[in-house]
N, C-alpha and C positions, 0 to 999 in steps of 0.2 A: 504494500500500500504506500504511496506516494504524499508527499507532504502537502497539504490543505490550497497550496501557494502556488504546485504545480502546473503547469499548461498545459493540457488536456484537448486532441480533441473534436472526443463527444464534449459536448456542452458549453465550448468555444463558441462565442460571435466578437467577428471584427464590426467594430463602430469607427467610423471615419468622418470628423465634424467640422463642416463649414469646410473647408477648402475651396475657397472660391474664386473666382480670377479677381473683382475687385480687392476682396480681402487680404487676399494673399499678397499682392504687391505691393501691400503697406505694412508685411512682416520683416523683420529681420533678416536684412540682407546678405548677412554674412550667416546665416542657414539654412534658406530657401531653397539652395538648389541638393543638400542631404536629406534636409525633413522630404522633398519630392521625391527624389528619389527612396527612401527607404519608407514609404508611404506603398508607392507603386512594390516595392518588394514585399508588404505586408499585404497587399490585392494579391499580386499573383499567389502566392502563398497558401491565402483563402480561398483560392480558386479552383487553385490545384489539388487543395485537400480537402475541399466541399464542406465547408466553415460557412456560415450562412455570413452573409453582410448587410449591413443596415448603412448608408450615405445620408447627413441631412446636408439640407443648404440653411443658411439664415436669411431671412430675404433675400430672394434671390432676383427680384425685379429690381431692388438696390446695388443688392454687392455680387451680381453674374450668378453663373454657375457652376459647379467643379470644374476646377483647369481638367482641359482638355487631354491630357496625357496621363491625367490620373483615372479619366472619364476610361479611356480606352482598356488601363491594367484591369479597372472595377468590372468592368463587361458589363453584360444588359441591367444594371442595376438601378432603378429607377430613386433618385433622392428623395427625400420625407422634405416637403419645406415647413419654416417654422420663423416664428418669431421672438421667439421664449429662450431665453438663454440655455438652460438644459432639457438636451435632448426628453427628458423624460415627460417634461410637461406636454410633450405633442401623443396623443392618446394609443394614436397610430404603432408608432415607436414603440413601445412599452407593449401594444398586443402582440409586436412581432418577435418580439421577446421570449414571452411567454410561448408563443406559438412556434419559438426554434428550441423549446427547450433550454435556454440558456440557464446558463450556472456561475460563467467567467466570461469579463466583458475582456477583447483589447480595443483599446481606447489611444485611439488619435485623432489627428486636428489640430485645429484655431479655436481658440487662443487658449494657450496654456491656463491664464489665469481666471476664465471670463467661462465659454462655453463647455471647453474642457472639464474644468473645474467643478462647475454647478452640474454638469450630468455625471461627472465619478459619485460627487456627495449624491446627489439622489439615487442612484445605481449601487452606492454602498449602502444607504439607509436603509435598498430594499431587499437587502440581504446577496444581491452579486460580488463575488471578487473582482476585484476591477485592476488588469493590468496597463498601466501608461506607458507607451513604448516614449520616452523622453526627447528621443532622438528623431521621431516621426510626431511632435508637436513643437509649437514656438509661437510665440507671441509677437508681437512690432518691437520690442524689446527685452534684454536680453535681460535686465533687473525683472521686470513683467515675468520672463518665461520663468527665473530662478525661484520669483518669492511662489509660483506656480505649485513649480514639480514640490518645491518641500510642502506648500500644502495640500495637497495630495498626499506625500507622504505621511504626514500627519495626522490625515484623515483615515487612514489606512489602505490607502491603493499599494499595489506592487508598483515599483518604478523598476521599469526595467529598461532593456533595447529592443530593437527591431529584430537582429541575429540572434540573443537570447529569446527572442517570441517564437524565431523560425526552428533554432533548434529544439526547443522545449516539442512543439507539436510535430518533428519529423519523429522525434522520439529515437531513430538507431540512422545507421549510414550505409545499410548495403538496400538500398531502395531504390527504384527510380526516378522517387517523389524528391528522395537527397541528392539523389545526380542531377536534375532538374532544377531544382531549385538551390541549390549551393553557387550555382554559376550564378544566383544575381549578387552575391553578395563579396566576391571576387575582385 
């Protein structure tokens, strides 16, 4: 039996929040193009391991819609829009939830401190483990992103990485899902 913390997965959902072309171009420049990239390595990942996914937007008549290149790793994934800073207040969300059987969230996105943040706390309160891949969120600033991830940590999410998320749920190495998926991270 496996430690309470583990990534798993049955009962794994990626959450991917706000990533959206206006928004995002008003993040922190000097991690915009890792957070992309190990975002898109935590889609294919999901994809490839049949992890259900949930995408919201936050207005998205304001601030666009998911960059394009994220659009493409997520596949037919149609975004949840919303106005509410945590995902959990959109009703939607939260039935689809329950309806993947989830247990453990991974949790990335905008803004570490802001939408991030209010859907871990609500997602913790309602009994989900909530992993933050740290490295696949960021805020406009990098004070912003830090006081972030420790409150999450605080609250009791895992902080983890994107390559700890992928190895946790490859689980071993002689697969094809490991040979597959080891080259994004290369």
């Amino acid at each position: 039996m496996g430690h309470p913390m583990k990534l798993t997965r049955d009962g794994s959902t990626l959450v991917v929040v706000d990533v959206q072309e206006r928004l995002f171009a008003a993040m922190d420049t000097d991690h915009r193009e890792e957070v992309v990239k190990n975002l898109k390595v935590l889609a294919a990942a999901a994809r490839r391991l049949g992890l259900p996914i949930l995408v919201t937007e936050q207005y998205p008549k304001g601030l666009g819609h998911t960059l394009p290149e994220l659009r493409e790793a997520l596949g037919a994934i149609e975004p949840l829009e919303k106005v509410t800073f945590s995902c959990c207040d959109v009703e939607e969300f939260t039935a689809r939830l329950k309806a993947a059987k989830t247990k453990q969230v991974i949790l990335a996105g905008i803004e570490t401190h802001v939408c991030v943040l209010m859907t871990a706390l609500d997602l913790l309160g309602a009994g989900y483990t909530v992993h933050v891949a740290a490295d696949a969120v960021t805020s406009r600033t990098q004070g912003s992103w830090r006081i972030g991830v420790e409150h999450l940590r605080q609250a009791g999410a895992v902080i983890t990485t994107t390559e700890s998320v992928l190895f946790q749920l490859l689980h071993k190495a002689d697969t094809d899902d490991f040979r597959a998926l080891t080259k994004l991270i290369k």
